[in-house]
C-alpha positions as CSV (number, residue, x, y, z in Angstrom):
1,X,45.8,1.0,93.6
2,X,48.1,1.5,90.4
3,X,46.0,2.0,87.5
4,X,48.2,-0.7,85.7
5,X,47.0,-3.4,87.8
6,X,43.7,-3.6,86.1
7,X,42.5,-6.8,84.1
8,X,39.3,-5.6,82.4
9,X,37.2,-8.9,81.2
10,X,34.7,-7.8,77.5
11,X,32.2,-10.3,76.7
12,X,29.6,-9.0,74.2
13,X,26.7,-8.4,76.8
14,X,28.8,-8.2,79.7
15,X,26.4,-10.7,82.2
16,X,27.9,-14.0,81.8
17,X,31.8,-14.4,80.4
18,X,33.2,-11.5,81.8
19,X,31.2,-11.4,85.5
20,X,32.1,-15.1,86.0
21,X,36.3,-14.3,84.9
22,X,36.2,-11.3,87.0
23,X,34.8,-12.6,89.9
24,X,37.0,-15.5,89.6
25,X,39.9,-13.8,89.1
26,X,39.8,-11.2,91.4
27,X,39.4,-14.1,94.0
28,X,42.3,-16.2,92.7
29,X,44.7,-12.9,92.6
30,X,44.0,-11.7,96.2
31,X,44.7,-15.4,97.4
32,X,47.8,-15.4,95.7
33,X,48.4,-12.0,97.4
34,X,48.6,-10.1,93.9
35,X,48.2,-6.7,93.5
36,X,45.7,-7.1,90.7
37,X,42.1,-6.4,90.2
38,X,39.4,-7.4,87.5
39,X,36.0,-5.8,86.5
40,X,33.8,-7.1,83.5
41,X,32.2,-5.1,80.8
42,X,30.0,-5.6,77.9
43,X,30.1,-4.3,74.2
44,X,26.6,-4.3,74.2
45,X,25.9,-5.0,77.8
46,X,22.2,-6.4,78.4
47,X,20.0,-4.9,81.3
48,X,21.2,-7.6,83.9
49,X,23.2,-10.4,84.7
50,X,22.7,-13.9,83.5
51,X,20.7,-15.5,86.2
52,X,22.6,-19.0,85.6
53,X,26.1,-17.0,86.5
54,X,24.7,-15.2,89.4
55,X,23.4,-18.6,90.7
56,X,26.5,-20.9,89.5
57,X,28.8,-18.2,91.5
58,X,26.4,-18.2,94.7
59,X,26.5,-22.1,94.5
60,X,30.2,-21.3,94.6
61,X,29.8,-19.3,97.6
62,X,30.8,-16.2,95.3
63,X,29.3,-12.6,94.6
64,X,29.3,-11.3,90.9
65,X,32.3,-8.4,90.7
66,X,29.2,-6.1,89.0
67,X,25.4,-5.8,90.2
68,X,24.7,-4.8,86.9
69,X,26.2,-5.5,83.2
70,X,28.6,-2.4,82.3
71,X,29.4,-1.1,78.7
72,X,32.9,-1.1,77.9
73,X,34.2,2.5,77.5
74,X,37.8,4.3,76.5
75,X,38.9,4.5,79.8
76,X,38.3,1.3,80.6
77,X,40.9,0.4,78.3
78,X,42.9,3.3,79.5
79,X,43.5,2.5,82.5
80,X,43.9,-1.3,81.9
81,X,47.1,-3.2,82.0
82,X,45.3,-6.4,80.2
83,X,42.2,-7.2,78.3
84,X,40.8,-10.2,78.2
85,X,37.9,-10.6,75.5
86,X,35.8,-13.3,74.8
87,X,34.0,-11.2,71.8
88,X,35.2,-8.9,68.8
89,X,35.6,-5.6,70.3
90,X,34.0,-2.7,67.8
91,X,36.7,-0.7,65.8
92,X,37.5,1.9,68.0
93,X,39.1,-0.2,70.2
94,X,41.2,-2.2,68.1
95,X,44.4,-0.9,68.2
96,X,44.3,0.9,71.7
97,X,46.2,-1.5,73.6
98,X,46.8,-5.6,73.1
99,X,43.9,-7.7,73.5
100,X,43.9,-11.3,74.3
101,X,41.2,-13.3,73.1
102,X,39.5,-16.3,74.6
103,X,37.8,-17.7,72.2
104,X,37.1,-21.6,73.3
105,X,34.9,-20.8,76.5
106,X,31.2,-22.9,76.0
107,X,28.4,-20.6,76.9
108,X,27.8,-20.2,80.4
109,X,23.8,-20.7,79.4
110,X,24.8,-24.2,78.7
111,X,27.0,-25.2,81.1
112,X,28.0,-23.3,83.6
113,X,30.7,-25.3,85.2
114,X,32.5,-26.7,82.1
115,X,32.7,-22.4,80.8
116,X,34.0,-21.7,84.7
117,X,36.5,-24.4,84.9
118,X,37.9,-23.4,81.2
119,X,37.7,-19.7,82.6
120,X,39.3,-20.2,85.6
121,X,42.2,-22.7,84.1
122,X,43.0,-19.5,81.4
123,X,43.1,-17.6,84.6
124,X,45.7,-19.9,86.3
125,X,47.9,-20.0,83.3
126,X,47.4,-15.9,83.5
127,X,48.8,-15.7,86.9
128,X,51.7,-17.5,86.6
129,X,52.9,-16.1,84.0
């Protein structure tokens, strides 16, 4: 796979936000037979996933893209042809390459199915553009 066609999802612990848009993505691009492919990191990822996104995706019939929350690093962004965050990113990685924000997603600890069906309309609007 082309390095390029990496989407890399940042939410500050990397267990909710970012698992839920990465799983979702990756499962909206492949059906749209796109040669794209998501993973989720944190910027201060906790030890594990948010139990409410691990059971909202199974109820989905879905499996998390990560077993475990990952901390954003350099070549993450490196290698990316897109971030999505739904956090500030810290300073070093400010100016590396763009960074889309998406700022009005609820917590996933509240709700989880109005934060996946505002994820997952930003993820339409993202693939057919």
């Amino acid at each position: 796979m082309n390095q390029k066609n990496l989407i890399v999802f940042v939410c500050e612990h990397g267990a909710a936000k970012s698992i839920l848009a990465a799983t979702y993505f990756n499962k909206l691009a492949k059906e749209s037979n796109l040669n794209l492919h998501a993973i989720a990191r944190g910027t201060n990822p906790d030890q594990e996933l948010s139990p409410t996104t691990i059971e909202g995706l199974r109820q989905d019939g879905m499996t998390p893209t990560e077993s475990t929350a990952q901390k954003l690093m350099p070549a993450d962004l490196e290698s990316a042809e897109r971030i999505i965050a739904f956090c500030d990113l810290p300073e070093e990685y400010q100016n590396t390459i763009p960074i889309e924000h998406w700022n009005n997603i609820p917590p996933v600890s509240e709700n989880y199915e109005k934060a996946r069906d505002v994820i997952v309309e930003h993820i339409h609007r993202l693939l057919n553009n």
